[in-house]
C-alpha positions in Angstrom: 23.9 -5.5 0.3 26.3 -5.8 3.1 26.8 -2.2 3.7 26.9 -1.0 7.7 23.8 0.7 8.8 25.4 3.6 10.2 26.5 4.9 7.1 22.8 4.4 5.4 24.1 1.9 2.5 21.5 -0.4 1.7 20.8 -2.8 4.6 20.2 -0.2 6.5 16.9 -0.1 8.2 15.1 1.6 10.7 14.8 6.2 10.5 18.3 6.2 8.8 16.3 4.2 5.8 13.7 7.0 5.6 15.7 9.7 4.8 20.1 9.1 4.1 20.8 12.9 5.6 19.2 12.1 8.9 22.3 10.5 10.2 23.5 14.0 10.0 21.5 16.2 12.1 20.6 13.4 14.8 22.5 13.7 17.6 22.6 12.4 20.9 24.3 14.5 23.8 26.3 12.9 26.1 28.5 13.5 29.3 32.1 13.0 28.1 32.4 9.9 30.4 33.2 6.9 28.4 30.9 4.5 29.7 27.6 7.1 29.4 29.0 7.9 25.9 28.5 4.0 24.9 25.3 3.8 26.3 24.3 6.9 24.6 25.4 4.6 21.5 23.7 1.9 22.0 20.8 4.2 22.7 20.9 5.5 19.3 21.5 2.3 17.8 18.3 0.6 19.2 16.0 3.9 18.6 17.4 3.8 14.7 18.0 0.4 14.4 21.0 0.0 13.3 23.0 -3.0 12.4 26.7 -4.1 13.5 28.2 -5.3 16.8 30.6 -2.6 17.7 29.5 0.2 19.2 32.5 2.5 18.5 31.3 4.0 15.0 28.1 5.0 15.8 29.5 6.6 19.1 32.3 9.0 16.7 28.9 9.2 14.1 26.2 10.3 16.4 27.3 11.0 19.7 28.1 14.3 20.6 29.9 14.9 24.2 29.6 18.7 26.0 30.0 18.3 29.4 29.1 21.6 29.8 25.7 21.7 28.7 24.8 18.4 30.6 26.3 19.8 34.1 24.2 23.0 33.9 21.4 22.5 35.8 19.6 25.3 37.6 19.1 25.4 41.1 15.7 25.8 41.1 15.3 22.2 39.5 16.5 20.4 42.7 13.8 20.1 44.5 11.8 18.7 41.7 14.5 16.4 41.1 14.5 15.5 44.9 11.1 14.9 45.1 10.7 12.1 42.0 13.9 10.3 43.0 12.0 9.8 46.4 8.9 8.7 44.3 10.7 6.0 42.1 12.7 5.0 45.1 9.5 4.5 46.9 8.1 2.5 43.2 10.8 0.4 43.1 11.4 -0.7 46.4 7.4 -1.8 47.1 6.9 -5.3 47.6 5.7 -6.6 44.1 2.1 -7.7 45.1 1.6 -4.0 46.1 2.1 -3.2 41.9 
């Protein structure tokens, strides 16, 4: 008892509790920005949920940062892209009785 989730001791909960080697192949990608990094923690966190406070040791655990991979996006994509960021602007700005 007492033990930190992230390292799958026994209060851990959540996926990690399923299987102890899973912390090792889940990973989530992030931009090497430091503020998407800890969200990408805290993402990880909530979908495994995992105990503690600080964010820090699950971000060196189980985030992996390639800015590379995340800035390659192929041209042809744009316009899709385009065209749902003009349907959620147009969700989200809707007066709410129109819902």
């Amino acid at each position: 008892p007492g033990e930190d989730a992230a390292t799958g001791g026994p209060s851990a909960t959540g996926l990690l509790r399923l299987h102890a080697t899973q912390r090792h192949d889940f990973k989530v990608y992030s931009s090497d920005e430091g503020r998407v990094q800890m969200s990408a923690a805290a993402f990880a966190r909530g979908l495994l949920d995992l105990e503690g406070g600080s964010l820090t040791p699950i971000c060196v655990a189980l985030v992996e940062t390639d800015s590379q991979m995340l800035d390659d996006l192929p041209s042809a994509a744009l316009p899709f892209i385009e065209e749902e960021k003009q349907k959620l602007y147009a969700r989200i700005t809707q007066p709410p009785d129109e819902v």
